[in-house]
C-alpha positions in Angstrom: -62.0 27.1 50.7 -64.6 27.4 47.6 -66.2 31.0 48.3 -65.4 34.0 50.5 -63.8 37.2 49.1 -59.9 37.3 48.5 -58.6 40.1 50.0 -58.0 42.1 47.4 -61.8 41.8 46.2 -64.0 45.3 46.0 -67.5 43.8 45.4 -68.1 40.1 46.5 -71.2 37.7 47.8 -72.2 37.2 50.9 -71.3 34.7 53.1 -72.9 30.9 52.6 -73.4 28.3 54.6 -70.6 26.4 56.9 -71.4 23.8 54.5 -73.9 23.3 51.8 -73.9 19.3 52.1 -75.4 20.4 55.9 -78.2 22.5 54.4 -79.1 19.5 51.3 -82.1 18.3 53.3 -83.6 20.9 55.4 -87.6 21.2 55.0 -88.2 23.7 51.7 -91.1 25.7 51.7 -93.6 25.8 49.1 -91.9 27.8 46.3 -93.3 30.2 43.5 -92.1 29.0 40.4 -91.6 31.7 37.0 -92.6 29.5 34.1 -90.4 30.3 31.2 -90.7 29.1 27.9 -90.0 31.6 25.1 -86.4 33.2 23.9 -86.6 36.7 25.0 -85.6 37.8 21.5 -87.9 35.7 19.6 -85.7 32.4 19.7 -87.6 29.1 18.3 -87.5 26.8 21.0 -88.6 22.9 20.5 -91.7 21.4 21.4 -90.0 18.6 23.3 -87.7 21.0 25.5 -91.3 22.8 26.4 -92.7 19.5 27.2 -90.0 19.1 29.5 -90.5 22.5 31.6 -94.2 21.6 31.4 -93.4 18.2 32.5 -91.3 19.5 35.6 -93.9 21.7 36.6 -96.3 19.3 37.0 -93.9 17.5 39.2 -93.2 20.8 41.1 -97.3 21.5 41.6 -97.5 17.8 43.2 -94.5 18.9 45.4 -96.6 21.9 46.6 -95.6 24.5 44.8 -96.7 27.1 42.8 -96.0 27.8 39.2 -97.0 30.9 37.2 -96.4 31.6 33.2 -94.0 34.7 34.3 -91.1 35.6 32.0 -87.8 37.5 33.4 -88.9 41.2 32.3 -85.7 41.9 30.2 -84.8 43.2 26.3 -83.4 40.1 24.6 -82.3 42.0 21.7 -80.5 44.1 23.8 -79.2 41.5 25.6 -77.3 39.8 22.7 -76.0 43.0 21.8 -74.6 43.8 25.2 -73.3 40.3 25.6 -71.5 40.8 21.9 -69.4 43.7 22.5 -68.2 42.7 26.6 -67.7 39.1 24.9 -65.8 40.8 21.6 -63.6 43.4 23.7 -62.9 40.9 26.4 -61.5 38.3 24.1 -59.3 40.6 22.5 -57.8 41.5 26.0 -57.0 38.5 26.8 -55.6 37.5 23.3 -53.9 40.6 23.0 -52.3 39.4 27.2 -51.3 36.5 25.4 -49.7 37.8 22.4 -47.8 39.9 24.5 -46.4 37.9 27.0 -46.0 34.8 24.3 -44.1 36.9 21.7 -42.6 33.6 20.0 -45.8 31.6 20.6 -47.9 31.6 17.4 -51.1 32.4 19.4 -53.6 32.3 16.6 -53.2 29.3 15.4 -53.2 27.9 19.1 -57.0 29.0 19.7 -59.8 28.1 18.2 -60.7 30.2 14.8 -63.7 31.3 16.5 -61.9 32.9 19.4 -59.3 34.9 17.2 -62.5 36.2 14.8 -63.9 37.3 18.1 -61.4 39.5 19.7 -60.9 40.4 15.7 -64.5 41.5 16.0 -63.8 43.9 18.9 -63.3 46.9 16.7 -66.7 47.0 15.7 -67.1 48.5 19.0 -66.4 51.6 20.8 -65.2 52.3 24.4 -68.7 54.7 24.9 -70.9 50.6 23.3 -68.5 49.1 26.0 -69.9 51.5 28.8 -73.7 50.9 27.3 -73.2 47.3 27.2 -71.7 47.0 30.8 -74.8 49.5 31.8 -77.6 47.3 30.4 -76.3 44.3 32.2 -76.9 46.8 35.6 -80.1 47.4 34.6 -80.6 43.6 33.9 -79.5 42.4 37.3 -81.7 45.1 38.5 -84.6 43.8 36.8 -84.3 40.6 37.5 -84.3 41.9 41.5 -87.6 43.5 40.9 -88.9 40.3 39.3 -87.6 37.6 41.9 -89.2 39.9 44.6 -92.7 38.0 42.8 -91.1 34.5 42.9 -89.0 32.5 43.9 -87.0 31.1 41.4 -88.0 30.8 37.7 -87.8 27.7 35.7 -86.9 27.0 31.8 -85.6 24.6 29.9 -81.6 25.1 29.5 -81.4 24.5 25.8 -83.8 25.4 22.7 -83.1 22.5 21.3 -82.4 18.6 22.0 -79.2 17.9 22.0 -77.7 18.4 19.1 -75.0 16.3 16.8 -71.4 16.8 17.4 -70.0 19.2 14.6 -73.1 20.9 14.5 -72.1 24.3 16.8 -68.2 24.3 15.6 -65.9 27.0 16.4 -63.7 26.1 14.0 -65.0 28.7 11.7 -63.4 32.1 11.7 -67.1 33.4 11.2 -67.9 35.3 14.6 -71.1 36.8 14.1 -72.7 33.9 12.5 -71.4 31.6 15.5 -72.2 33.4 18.4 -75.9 34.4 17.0 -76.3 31.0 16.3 -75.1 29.6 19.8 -77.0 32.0 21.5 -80.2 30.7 19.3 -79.4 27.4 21.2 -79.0 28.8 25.3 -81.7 31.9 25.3 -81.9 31.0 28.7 -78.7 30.6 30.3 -77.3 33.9 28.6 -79.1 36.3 31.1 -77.5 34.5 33.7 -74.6 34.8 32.5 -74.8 38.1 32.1 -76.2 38.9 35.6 -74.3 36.6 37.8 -77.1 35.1 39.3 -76.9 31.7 40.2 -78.7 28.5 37.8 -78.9 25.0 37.9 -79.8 22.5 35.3 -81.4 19.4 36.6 -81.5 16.4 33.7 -85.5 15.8 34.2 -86.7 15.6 30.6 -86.2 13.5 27.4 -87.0 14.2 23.7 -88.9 11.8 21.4 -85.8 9.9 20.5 -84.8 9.7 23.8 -82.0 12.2 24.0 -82.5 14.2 27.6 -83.4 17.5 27.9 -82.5 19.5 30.8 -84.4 21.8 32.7 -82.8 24.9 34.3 -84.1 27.1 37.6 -82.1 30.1 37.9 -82.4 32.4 41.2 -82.1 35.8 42.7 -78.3 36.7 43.5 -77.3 35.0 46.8 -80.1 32.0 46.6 -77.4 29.3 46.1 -79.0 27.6 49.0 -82.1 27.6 48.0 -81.3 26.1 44.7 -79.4 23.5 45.8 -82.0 22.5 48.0 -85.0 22.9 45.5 -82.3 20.1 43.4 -82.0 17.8 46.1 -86.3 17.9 47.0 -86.6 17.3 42.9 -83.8 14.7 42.8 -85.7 12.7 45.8 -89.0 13.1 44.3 -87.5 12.4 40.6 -84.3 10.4 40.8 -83.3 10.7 37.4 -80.1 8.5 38.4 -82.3 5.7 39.1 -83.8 5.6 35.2 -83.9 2.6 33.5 
């Protein structure tokens, strides 16, 4: 079993499908597709991973849908602040868990720098920023309610950038702030969904002047797993990137 509540759960999803292979290739109707393009808080994002939403939406207009310029209608700024202090006081739970139930395990050194400066980071942060932050990603999830009541499903690119080298994003640094600004430079538009909970998939349908590819993500209201796994398969038919030469 892959979903359903445990029994102990207070809040879960509803129910899916008997089976989501069984639902792959049912007839989709034509969507309304959010075009999404810029960083909520200002992020630079690359000319070749906009060509590659722009690209996809061209493909998603000959499928018989429709796509409209329509950004998710949320703070970004406030969103890297909220997901900085539930990321900060989180990580220090669980390394403090660790530290106590390891006591003759030396658990800094086993993590990653970057993990120990973050729950080290937590005391920037009080239990009343912890509340805030938990109620902004409420009033995220609600907004993104109101704004998939428009559309359908809303479509990005996953990354700012192309991919970049190995080494480049290392959290071997015990410098925090600088890493997790500059990470979240590079995913502006997987963050809200990780905030929210709502369900995303990437789909590998573009490539960057040097050939590197570029994915394209279309997140969805909470619940729509279906429908997104179904928009993937119609795209992967239509577009089998598999089948590149």
């Amino acid at each position: 079993i892959a979903s359903g509540p445990l029994t102990t759960d207070i809040y879960f999803a509803p129910d899916g499908p008997p089976s989501y292979v069984g639902v792959l290739d049912q007839p989709l109707r034509p969507l309304r597709i959010g075009r999404w393009v810029q960083g909520l808080a200002g992020e630079t994002v690359h000319a070749d991973n906009i060509a590659a939403v722009d690209a996809a939406g061209a493909l998603m207009e000959s499928l018989g849908n429709e796509v409209v310029d329509l950004a998710p209608p949320v703070d970004g700024h406030g969103l890297r602040n909220a997901l900085d202090c539930l990321f900060s006081v989180n990580m220090k739970a669980i390394v403090e868990m660790l530290r106590s139930t390891m006591p003759h395990m030396p658990v800094d050194e086993l993590l990653e720098p970057a993990t120990v400066a973050c729950a080290n980071e937590a005391d920037r942060f009080s239990a009343v920023d912890y509340v805030n932050a938990q109620a902004f990603a409420r009033a995220a999830t609600a907004a993104l309610a109101t704004y998939f009541a428009g559309i359908d499903v809303v479509m990005s690119t996953t990354l700012a950038n192309p991919p970049l080298p190995l080494g480049e994003l290392d959290p071997r640094v015990p410098d925090w702030q600088g890493f997790f600004a500059r990470m979240l430079d590079e995913i502006p538009f997987t963050a809200l969904f990780n905030l929210t909970g709502g369900p995303a998939a990437t789909l590998p349908l573009g490539s960057s002047t040097q050939g590197l590819p570029i994915g394209v993500q279309f997140g969805g209201p909470l619940g729509s797993e279906v429908l997104l796994l179904q928009l993937a398969r119609s795209v992967e038919i239509a577009a089998p990137w598999h089948k590149r030469t």
